[in-house]
C-alpha positions as a LaTeX table, in Angstrom:
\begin{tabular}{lrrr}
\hline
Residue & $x$ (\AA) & $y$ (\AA) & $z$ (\AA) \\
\hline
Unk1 & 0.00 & 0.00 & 0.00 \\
Unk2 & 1.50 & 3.32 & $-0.68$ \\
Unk3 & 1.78 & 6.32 & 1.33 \\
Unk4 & $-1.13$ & 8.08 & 2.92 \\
Unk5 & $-1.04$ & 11.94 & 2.61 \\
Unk6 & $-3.49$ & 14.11 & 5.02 \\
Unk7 & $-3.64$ & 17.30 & 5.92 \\
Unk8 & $-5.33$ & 18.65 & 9.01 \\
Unk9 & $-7.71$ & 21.69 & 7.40 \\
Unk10 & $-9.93$ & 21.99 & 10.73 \\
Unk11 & $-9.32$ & 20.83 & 14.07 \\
Unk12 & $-12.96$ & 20.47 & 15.83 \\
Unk13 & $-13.23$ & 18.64 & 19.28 \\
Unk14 & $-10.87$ & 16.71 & 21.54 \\
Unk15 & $-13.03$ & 13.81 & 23.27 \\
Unk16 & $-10.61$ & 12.17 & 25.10 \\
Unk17 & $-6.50$ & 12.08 & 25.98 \\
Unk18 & $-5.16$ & 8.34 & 27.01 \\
Unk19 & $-2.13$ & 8.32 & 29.75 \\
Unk20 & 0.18 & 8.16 & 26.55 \\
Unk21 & $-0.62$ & 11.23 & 25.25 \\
Unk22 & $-3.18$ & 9.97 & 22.04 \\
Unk23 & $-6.27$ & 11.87 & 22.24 \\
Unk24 & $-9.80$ & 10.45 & 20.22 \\
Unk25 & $-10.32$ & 14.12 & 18.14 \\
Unk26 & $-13.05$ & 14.98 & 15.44 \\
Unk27 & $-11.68$ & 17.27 & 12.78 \\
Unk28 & $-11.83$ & 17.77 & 9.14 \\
Unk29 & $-9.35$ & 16.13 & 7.03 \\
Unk30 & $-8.19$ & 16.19 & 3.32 \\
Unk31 & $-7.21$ & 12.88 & 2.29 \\
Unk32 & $-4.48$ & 12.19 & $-0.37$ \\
Unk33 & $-5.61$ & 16.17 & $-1.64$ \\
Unk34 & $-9.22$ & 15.43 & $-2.10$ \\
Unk35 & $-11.95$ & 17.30 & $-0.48$ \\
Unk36 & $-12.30$ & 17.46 & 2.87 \\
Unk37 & $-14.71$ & 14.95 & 5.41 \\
Unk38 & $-14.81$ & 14.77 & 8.75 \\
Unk39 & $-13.05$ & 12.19 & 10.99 \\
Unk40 & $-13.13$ & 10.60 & 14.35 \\
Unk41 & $-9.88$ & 8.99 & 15.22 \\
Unk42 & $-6.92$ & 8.74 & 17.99 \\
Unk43 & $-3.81$ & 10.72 & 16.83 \\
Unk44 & $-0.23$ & 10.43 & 18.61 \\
Unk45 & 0.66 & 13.32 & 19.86 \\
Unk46 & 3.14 & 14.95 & 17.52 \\
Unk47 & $-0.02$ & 13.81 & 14.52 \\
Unk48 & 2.71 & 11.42 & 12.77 \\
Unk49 & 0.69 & 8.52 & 13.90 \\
Unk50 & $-2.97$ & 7.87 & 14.14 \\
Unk51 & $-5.49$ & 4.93 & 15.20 \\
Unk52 & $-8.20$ & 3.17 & 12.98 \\
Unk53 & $-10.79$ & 6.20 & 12.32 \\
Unk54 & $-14.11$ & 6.28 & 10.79 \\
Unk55 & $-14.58$ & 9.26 & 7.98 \\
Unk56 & $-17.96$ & 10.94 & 7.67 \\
Unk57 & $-19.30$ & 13.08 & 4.89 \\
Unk58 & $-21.01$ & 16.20 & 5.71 \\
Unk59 & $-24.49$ & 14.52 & 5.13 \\
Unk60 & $-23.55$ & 11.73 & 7.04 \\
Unk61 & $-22.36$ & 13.79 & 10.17 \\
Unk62 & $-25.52$ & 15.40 & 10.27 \\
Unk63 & $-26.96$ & 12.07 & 10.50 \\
Unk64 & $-25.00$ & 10.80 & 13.15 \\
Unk65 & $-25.60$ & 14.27 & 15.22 \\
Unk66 & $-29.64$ & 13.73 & 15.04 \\
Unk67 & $-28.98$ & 10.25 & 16.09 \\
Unk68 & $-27.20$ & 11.26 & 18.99 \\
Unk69 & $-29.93$ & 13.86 & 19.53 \\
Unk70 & $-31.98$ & 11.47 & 20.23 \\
Unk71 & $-30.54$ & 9.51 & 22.79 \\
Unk72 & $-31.69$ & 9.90 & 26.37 \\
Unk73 & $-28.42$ & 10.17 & 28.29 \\
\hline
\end{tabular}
């Protein structure tokens, strides 16, 4: 597999920071220079290294936030 390029366009939210330093972040990523969609994933903490990570479209965020919004917490 070749390499991956990203680039970071927006950083959103940090959920979460483990005792190594990773934190679980949503932001909005450019992939190999195509448009940007949003991602949840952990990231090292210098950003060379990241975690298995799901990547939403826009559409598809907006779904997941009204699911969310409907859960009773």
């Amino acid at each position: 597999m070749g390499e991956i390029k990203y680039e970071v366009v927006e950083e959103i939210a940090v959920f979460s920071e483990s005792s190594k330093g990773w934190t679980k972040e949503l932001n909005l990523i450019s992939w190999n220079a195509r448009e940007p969609k949003y991602d949840i994933r952990d990231w090292a903490p210098d950003k060379e290294k990241m975690g298995k990570g799901i990547t939403l479209t826009k559409e598809e965020l907006i779904s997941l936030r009204d699911a969310l919004n409907k859960i009773k917490l």
